[in-house]
C-alpha positions in Angstrom: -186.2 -79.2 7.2 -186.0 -75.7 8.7 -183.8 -73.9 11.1 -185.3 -71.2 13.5 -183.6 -68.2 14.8 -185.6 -67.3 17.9 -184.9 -63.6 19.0 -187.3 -62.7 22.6 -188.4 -59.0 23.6 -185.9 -58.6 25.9 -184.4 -56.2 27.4 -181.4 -55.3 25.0 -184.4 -55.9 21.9 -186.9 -53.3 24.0 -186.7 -50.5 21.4 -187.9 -49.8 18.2 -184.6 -48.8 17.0 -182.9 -52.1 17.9 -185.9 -53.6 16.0 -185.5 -51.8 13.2 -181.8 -52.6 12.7 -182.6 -56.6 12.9 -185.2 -56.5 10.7 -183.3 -54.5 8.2 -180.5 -56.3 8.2 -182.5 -59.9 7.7 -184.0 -58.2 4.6 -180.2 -56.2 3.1 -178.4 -59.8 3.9 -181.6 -62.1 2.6 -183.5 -60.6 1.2 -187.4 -59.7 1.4 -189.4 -62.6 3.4 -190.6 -65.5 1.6 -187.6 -66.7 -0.4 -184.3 -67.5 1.8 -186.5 -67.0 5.5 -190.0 -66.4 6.8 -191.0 -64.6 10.1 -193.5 -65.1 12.7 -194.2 -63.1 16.2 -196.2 -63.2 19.3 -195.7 -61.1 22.8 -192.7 -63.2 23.9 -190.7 -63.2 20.9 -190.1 -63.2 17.0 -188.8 -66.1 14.5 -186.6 -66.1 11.7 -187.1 -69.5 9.6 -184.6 -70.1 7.4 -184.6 -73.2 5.0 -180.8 -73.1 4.9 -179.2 -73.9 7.9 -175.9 -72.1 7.3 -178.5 -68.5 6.8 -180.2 -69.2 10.0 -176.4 -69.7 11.6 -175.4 -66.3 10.6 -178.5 -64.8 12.0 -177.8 -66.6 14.9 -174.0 -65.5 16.0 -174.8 -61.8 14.5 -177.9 -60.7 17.1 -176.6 -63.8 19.5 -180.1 -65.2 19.5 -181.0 -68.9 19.9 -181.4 -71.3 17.0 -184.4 -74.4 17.1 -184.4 -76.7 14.6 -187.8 -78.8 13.6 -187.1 -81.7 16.2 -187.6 -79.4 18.9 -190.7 -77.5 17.7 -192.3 -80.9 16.9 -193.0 -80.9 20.7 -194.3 -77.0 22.1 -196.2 -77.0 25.0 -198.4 -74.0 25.0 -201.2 -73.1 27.6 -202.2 -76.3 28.1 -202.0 -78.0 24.2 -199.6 -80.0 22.8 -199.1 -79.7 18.7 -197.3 -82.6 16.7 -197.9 -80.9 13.5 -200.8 -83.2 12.6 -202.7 -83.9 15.2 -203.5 -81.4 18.5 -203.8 -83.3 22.1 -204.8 -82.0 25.4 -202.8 -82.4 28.4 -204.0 -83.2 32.0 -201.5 -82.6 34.7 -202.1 -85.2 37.5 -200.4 -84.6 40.7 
């Protein structure tokens, strides 16, 4: 079971320098990707996924960023598809 620390291009993340600084400090606290966390991005934000949720806590409470955990990423509706993590389904809004 994994934790993710969800961090969004917001506003107080809109620079390169403020980029910089989490990132570095991900890798000088655990190290290089791969072994104590993994990332992931797209054009609304960027996950940290931490196998250890005590890691992903400190992430958390040091850039104030949200934390998912597996149960609620089971579910993600995006454009239209819904992913279980075996199977893929599409939705049909009926009003």
């Amino acid at each position: 079971m994994t934790t993710t620390v969800r961090i969004p291009w917001s506003r107080e993340f809109e620079n390169e320098k403020m980029w910089n600084e989490v990132c570095a400090w991900a890798i000088e606290k655990f190290g290089l990707p791969g072994d104590r966390f993994t990332t992931s991005a797209n054009v609304e934000y960027m996950d940290f996924v931490f196998p250890d949720d005590r890691d992903a806590l400190m992430m958390s409470l040091r850039w104030n960023a949200k934390t998912i955990c597996d149960d609620q990423l089971t579910l993600e509706l995006v454009g239209g598809i819904v992913n279980d993590g075996a199977s893929r389904f599409r939705v049909k809004k009926v009003f």
